[in-house]
C-alpha positions in Angstrom: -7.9 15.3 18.5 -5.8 17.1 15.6 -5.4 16.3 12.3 -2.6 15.0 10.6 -2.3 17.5 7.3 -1.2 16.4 4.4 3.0 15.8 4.0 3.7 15.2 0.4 0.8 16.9 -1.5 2.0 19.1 -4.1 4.8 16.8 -4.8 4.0 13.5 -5.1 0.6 14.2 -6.2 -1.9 17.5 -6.8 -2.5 19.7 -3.9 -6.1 20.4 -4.9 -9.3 18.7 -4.9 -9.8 19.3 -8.5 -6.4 18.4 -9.8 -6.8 14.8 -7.7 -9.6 13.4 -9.3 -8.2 14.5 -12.5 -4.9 12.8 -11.8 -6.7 9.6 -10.2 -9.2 9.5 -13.1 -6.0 9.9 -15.6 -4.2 6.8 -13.5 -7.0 4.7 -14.2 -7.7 5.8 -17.8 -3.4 5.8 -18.5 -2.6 2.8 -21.5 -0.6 1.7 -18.1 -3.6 1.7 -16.0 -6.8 -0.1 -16.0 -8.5 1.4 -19.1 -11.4 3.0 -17.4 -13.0 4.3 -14.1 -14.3 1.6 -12.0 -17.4 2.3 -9.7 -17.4 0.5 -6.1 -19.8 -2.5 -6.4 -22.7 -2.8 -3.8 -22.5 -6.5 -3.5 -19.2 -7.3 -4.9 -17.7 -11.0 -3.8 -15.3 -9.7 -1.5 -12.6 -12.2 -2.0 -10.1 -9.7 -2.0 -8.2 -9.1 1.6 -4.8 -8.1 0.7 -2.8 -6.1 -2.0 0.5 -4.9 -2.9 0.7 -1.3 -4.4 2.9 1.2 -5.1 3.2 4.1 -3.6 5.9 6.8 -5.9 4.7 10.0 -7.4 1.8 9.1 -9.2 2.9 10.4 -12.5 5.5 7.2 -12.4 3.5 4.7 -10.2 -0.2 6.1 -10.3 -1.2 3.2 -13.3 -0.1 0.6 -11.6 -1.4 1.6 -8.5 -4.8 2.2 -10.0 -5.2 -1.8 -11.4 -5.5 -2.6 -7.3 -7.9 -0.3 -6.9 -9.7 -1.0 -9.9 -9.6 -4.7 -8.7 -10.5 -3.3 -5.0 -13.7 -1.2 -6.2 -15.1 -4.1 -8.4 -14.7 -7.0 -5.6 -16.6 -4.3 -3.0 -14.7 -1.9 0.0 -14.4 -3.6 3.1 -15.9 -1.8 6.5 -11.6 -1.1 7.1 -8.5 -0.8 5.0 -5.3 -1.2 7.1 -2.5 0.5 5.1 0.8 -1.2 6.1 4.1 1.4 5.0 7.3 1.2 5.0 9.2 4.2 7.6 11.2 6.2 5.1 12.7 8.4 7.5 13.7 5.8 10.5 12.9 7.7 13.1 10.3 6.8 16.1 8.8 3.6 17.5 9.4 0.4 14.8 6.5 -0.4 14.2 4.0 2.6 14.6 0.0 3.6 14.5 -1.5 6.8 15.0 -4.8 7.6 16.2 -4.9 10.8 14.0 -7.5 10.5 11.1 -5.5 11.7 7.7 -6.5 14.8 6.0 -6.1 15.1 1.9 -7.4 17.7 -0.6 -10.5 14.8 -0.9 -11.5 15.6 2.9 -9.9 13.8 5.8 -10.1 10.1 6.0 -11.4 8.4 9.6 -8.6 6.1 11.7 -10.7 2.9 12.8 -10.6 3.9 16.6 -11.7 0.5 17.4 -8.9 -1.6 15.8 -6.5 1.0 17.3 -7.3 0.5 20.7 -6.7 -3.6 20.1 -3.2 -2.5 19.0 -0.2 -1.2 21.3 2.1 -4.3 22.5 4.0 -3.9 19.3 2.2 -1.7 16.9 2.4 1.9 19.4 0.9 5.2 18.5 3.1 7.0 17.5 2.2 10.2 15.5 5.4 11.6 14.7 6.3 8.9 12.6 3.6 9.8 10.3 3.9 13.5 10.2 6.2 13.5 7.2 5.9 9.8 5.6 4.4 10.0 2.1 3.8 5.7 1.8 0.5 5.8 3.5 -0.7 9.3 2.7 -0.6 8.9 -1.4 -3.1 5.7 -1.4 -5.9 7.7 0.7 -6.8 9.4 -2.6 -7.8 6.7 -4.4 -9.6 5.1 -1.7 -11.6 8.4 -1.0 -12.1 8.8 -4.9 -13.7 5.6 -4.7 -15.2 5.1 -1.5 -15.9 8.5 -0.3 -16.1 8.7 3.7 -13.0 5.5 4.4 -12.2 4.3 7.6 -8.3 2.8 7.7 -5.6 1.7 10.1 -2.6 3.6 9.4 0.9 1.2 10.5 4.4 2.8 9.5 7.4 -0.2 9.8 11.2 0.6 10.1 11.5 -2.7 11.5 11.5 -5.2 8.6 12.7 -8.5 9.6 10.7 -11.6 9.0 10.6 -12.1 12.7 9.5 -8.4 13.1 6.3 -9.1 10.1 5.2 -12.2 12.1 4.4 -10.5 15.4 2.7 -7.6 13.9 1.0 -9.8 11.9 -0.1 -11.7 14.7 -1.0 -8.2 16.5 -3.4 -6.8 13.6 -5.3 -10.7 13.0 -6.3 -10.4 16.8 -7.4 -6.6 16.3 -9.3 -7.1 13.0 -10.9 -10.7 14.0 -14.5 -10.4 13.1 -14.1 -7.4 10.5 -14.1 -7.3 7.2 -10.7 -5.6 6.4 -8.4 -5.5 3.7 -4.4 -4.8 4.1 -2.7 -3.0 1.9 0.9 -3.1 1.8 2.7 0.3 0.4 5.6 -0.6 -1.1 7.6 0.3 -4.8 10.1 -2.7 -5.7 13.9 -2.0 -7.0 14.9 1.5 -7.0 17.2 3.5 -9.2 18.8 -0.1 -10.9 18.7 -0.5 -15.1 15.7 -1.6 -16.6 16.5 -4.6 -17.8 18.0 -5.6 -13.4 15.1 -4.0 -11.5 12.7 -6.9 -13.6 14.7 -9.5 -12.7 14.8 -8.9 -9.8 11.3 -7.7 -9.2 10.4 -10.8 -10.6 11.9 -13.6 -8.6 10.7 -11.8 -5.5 7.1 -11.2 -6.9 7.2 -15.2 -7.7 7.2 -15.6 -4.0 4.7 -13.5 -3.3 2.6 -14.9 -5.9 3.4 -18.4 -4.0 2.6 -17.1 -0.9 5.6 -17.9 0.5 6.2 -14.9 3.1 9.7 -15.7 4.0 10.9 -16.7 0.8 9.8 -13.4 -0.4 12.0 -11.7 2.2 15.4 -14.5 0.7 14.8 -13.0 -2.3 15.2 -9.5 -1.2 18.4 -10.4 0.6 19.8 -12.8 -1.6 19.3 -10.2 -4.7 20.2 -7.2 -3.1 16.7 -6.1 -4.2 16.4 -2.2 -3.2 12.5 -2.6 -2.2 11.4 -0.8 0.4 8.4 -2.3 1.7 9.5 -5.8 2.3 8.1 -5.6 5.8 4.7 -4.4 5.0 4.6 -7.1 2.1 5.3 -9.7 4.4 3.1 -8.7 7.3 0.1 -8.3 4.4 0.7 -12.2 3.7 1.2 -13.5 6.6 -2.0 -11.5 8.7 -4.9 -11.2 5.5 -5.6 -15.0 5.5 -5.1 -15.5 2.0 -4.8 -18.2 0.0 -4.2 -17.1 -3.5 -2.3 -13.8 -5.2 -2.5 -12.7 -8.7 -0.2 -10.1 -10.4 -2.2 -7.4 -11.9 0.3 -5.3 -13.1 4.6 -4.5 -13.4 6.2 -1.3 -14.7 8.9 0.9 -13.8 9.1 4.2 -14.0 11.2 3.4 -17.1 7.3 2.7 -19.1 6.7 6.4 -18.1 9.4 8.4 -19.4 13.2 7.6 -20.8 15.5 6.9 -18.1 18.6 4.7 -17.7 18.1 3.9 -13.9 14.2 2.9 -13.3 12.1 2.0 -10.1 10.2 -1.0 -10.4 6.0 -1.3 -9.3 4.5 -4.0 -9.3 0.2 -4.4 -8.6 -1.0 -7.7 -6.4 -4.2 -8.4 -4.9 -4.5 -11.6 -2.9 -7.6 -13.5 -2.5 -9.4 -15.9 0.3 
């Protein structure tokens, strides 16, 4: 089986083993990250089984990203992580897996084979979506930093309709029953929109997802214009993790990083049993 080799090292983060921990370890420690480097607990509560986290260069989104992780590594890793993206480029099946385990300057990262196989009437593998799509392949990373050897579930979405979320949603609860998994869903908020917009904006959708409310999360978007790009994988995360309750960790914009009149917004969720 080949390998799918890294697309966006280099770029959106370090290309080298050593520069990644340094750059993860910097995320965690940034005074927009978690304030220090968490350690995976042995026999955390596991309440967490879904999250909402960034996925830009980490230089911009790294921080915010990290306050998930942090959250992730001190409730306990689950046997599978199923990293839900948004398709960038369009191209390919709608809503596509691949069976190809992920390789990153932190060693290559194993694709659940078993939950894979229980996919396919909607979710279909299809590798070429992945080859070049960078909202999957930045949070392997952090997970390996943390966890070491991972096992995860790749799913790349240019579909995005709520209809679209509720069938794959369905698909992945009747591939992960009996597993302990959490979902992730990759996704940045408002892009390229003044500071002052991309919050309010951010905001009114991130109420819904604080609520819950899948759907309403998806009104928002529309309503608002709001230039997120994971919508999808937000709304599938809800509506297949079993959830009950959602906390914001953390919101910035690349606008907390560096001077800029037109910011892209990140926001950090974890939602809980």
């Amino acid at each position: 089986m080949t390998v799918r080799r890294p697309a966006v090292a280099g770029q959106f983060y370090p290309n080298s083993e050593m520069q990644v921990r340094a750059e993860v370890e910097s995320a965690f420690r940034s005074p927009l990250g978690p304030g220090d480097v968490p350690e995976v607990a042995r026999n955390g509560k596991r309440s967490i089984v879904g999250a909402v986290v960034p996925h830009a260069g980490w230089m911009y989104s790294g921080p915010v990203a990290a306050h998930v992780y942090a959250a992730l590594a001190r409730d306990g890793f689950p046997e599978t992580f199923i990293i839900i993206g948004p398709n960038h480029h369009g191209a390919g099946a709608p809503v596509a897996t691949t069976t190809q385990d992920f390789m990153t300057p932190l060693g290559t990262a194993a694709v659940d084979q078993d939950i894979v196989r229980k996919l396919g009437r909607l979710i279909v593998d299809d590798p070429a979506v992945h080859r070049f799509e960078h909202s999957i392949e930045v949070q392997i990373p952090f997970l390996q930093y943390l966890g070491g050897d991972i096992k995860f579930v790749p799913i790349s979405m240019s579909a995005q309709d709520p209809q679209t979320a509720a069938e794959v949603a369905g698909e992945i609860s009747h591939a992960i029953a009996g597993k302990d998994v959490v979902i992730l869903a990759s996704s940045d908020m408002s892009h390229y929109v003044p500071r002052n917009v991309a919050k309010e904006k951010d905001l009114a959708v991130i109420d819904r997802v604080l609520a819950m409310d899948a759907v309403g999360a998806y009104d928002e978007v529309v309503r608002r214009n709001v230039s997120m790009c994971g919508y999808g994988p937000v709304m599938t995360m809800m509506m297949a993790c079993g959830g009950t309750s959602a906390e914001l960790l953390k919101y910035a914009s690349s606008g907390d990083v560096a001077p800029m009149e037109e910011v892209v917004g990140y926001a950090g969720i974890v939602v809980r049993r």
